[in-house]
ChimeraX commands (.cxc) that place a marker at each C-alpha (Angstrom):
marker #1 position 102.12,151.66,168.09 radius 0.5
marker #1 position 103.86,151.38,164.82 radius 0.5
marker #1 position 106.53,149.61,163.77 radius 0.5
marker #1 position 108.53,148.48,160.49 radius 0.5
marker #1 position 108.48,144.77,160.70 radius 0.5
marker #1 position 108.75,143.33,157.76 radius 0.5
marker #1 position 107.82,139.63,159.37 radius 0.5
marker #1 position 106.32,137.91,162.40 radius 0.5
marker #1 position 109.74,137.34,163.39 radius 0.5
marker #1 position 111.07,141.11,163.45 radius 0.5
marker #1 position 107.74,141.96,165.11 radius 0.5
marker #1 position 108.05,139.30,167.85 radius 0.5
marker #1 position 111.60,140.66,168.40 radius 0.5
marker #1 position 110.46,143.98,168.54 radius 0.5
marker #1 position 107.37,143.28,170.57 radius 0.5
marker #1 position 110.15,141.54,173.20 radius 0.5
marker #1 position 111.63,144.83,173.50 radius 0.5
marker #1 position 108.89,146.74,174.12 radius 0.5
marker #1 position 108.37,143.94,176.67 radius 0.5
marker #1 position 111.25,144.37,178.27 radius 0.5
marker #1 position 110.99,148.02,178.67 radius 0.5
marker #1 position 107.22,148.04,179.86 radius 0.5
marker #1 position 108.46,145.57,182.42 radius 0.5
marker #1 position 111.31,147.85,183.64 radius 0.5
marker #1 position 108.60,150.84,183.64 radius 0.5
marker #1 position 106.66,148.53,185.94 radius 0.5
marker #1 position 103.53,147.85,183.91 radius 0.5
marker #1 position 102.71,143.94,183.80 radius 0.5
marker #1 position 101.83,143.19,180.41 radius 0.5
marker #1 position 100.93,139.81,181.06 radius 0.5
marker #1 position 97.39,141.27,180.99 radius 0.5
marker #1 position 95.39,144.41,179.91 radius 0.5
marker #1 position 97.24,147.24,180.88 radius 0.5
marker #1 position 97.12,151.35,180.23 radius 0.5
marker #1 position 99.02,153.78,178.68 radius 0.5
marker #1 position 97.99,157.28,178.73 radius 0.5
marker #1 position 94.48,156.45,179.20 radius 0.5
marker #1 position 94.76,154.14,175.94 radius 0.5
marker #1 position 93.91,150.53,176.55 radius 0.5
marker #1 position 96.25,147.83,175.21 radius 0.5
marker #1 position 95.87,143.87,175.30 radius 0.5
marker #1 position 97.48,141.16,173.02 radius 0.5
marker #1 position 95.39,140.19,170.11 radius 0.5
marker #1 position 94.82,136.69,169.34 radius 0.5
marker #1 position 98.02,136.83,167.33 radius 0.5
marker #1 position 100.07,137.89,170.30 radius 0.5
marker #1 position 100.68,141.64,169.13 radius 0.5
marker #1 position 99.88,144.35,171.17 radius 0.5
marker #1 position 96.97,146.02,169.93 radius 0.5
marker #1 position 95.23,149.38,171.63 radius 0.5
marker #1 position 91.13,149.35,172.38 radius 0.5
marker #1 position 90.85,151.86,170.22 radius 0.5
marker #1 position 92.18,149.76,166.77 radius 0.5
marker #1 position 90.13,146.36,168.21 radius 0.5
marker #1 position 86.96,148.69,167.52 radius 0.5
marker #1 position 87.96,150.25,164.56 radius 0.5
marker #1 position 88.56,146.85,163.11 radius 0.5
marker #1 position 85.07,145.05,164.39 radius 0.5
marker #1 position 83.36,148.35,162.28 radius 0.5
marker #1 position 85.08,148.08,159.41 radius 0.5
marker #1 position 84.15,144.83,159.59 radius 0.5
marker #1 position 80.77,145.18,160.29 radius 0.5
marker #1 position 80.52,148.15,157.19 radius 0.5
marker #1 position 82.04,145.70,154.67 radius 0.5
marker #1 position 80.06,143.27,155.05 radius 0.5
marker #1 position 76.87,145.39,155.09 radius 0.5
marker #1 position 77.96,146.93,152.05 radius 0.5
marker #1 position 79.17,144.54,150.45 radius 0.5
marker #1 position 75.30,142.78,151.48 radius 0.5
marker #1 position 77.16,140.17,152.58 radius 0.5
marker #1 position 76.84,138.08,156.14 radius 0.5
marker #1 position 78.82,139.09,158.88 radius 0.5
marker #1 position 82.10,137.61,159.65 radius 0.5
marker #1 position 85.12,138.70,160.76 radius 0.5
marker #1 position 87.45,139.42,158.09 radius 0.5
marker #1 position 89.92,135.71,159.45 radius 0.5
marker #1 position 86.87,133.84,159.26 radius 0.5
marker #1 position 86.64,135.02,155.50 radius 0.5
marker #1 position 89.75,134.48,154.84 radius 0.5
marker #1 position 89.82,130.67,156.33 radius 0.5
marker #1 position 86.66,130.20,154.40 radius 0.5
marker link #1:1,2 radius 0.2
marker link #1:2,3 radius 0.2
marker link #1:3,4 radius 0.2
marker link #1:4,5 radius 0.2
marker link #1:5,6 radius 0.2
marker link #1:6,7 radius 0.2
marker link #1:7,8 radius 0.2
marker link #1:8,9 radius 0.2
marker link #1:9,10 radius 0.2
marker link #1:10,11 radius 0.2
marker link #1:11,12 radius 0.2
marker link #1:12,13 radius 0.2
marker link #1:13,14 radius 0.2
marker link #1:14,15 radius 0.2
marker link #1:15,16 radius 0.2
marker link #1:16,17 radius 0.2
marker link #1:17,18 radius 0.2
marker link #1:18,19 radius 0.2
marker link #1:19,20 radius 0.2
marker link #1:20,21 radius 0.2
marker link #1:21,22 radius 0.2
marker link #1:22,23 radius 0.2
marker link #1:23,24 radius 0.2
marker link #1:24,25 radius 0.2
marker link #1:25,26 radius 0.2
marker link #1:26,27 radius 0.2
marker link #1:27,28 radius 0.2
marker link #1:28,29 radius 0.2
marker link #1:29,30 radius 0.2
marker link #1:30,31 radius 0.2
marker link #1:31,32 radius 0.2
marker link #1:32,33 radius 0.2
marker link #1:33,34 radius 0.2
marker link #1:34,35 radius 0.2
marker link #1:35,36 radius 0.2
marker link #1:36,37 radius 0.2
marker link #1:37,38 radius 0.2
marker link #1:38,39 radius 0.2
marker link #1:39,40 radius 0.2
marker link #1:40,41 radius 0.2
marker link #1:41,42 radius 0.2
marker link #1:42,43 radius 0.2
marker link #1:43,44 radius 0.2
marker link #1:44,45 radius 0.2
marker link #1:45,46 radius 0.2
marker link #1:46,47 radius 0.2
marker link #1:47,48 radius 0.2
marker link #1:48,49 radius 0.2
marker link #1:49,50 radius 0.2
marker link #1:50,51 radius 0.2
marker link #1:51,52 radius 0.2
marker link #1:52,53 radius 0.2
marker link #1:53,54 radius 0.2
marker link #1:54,55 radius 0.2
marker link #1:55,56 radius 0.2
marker link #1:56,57 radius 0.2
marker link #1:57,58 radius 0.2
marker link #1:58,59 radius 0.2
marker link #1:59,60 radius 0.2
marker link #1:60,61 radius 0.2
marker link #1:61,62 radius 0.2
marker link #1:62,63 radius 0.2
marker link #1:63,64 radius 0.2
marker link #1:64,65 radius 0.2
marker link #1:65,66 radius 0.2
marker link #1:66,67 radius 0.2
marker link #1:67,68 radius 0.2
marker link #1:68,69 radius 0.2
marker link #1:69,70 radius 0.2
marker link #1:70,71 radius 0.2
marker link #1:71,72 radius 0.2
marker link #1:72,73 radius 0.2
marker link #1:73,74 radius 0.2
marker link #1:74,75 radius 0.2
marker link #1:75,76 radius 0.2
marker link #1:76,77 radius 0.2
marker link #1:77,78 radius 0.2
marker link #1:78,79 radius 0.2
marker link #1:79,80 radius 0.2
marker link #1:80,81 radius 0.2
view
Protein backbone atom coordinates (compact mmCIF):
# COMPACT_ATOMS: atom_id res chain seq x y z
CA UNK A 1 0.00 0.00 0.00
CA UNK A 2 1.45 3.35 -0.65
CA UNK A 3 0.55 6.47 0.23
CA UNK A 4 1.82 10.27 0.33
CA UNK A 5 1.54 11.16 3.93
CA UNK A 6 3.62 13.56 4.80
CA UNK A 7 2.80 12.95 8.82
CA UNK A 8 1.31 10.48 11.29
CA UNK A 9 -1.62 12.59 11.14
CA UNK A 10 -2.35 12.46 7.21
CA UNK A 11 -1.54 8.74 7.46
CA UNK A 12 -3.97 8.07 10.35
CA UNK A 13 -6.57 9.98 8.26
CA UNK A 14 -5.84 8.10 5.37
CA UNK A 15 -5.52 4.78 7.11
CA UNK A 16 -9.37 5.75 8.49
CA UNK A 17 -10.41 5.72 5.03
CA UNK A 18 -9.11 2.77 3.96
CA UNK A 19 -10.88 1.63 7.16
CA UNK A 20 -13.91 2.68 6.27
CA UNK A 21 -13.93 1.20 2.90
CA UNK A 22 -12.51 -2.33 3.99
CA UNK A 23 -15.37 -2.25 6.43
CA UNK A 24 -18.02 -1.53 3.73
CA UNK A 25 -16.22 -4.40 1.54
CA UNK A 26 -16.89 -6.57 4.57
CA UNK A 27 -13.37 -7.46 5.68
CA UNK A 28 -12.92 -6.89 9.62
CA UNK A 29 -9.75 -5.28 10.03
CA UNK A 30 -9.82 -5.38 13.59
CA UNK A 31 -7.50 -8.37 13.05
CA UNK A 32 -5.30 -10.11 10.37
CA UNK A 33 -7.11 -10.13 7.35
CA UNK A 34 -6.37 -10.99 3.35
CA UNK A 35 -6.26 -9.33 0.32
CA UNK A 36 -5.52 -11.12 -2.77
CA UNK A 37 -3.73 -13.78 -1.05
CA UNK A 38 -1.45 -10.94 0.61
CA UNK A 39 -1.53 -10.91 4.36
CA UNK A 40 -2.05 -7.59 6.18
CA UNK A 41 -2.02 -6.79 10.08
CA UNK A 42 -1.35 -3.44 11.93
CA UNK A 43 2.20 -2.95 12.93
CA UNK A 44 3.02 -1.91 16.32
CA UNK A 45 2.60 1.64 15.09
CA UNK A 46 -0.96 1.06 14.03
CA UNK A 47 -0.29 1.15 10.11
CA UNK A 48 -1.28 -1.45 8.01
CA UNK A 49 1.56 -3.34 6.94
CA UNK A 50 1.45 -6.62 4.41
CA UNK A 51 3.42 -10.10 5.55
CA UNK A 52 5.37 -9.72 2.89
CA UNK A 53 7.15 -6.04 4.06
CA UNK A 54 7.19 -7.47 8.03
CA UNK A 55 9.79 -10.07 6.47
CA UNK A 56 11.53 -7.97 4.29
CA UNK A 57 12.16 -5.68 7.18
CA UNK A 58 13.27 -8.53 9.95
CA UNK A 59 16.11 -9.46 6.89
CA UNK A 60 17.27 -6.36 6.30
CA UNK A 61 17.60 -6.24 9.66
CA UNK A 62 19.17 -9.27 10.27
CA UNK A 63 21.85 -8.43 7.01
CA UNK A 64 22.78 -5.07 8.61
CA UNK A 65 23.62 -6.08 11.48
CA UNK A 66 25.67 -9.08 10.24
CA UNK A 67 27.42 -6.86 8.04
CA UNK A 68 27.82 -4.31 9.79
CA UNK A 69 29.37 -7.31 12.58
CA UNK A 70 27.25 -5.85 14.79
CA UNK A 71 24.60 -7.65 17.41
CA UNK A 72 21.26 -8.13 16.37
CA UNK A 73 18.55 -5.75 17.10
CA UNK A 74 15.85 -4.48 15.48
CA UNK A 75 16.50 -1.33 13.81
CA UNK A 76 13.77 0.73 16.96
CA UNK A 77 15.75 -0.89 19.48
CA UNK A 78 18.87 0.88 17.84
CA UNK A 79 17.42 3.75 17.49
CA UNK A 80 16.08 3.98 21.35
CA UNK A 81 19.54 2.94 22.28
Amino acid sequence: MTTVAHSKEEYAQYTEGITDVMSYLGIDTSKDFTVNGMKYSKNKDGWYESEANSEAQTAYELLFCKLNDAPVVTLNDAITV
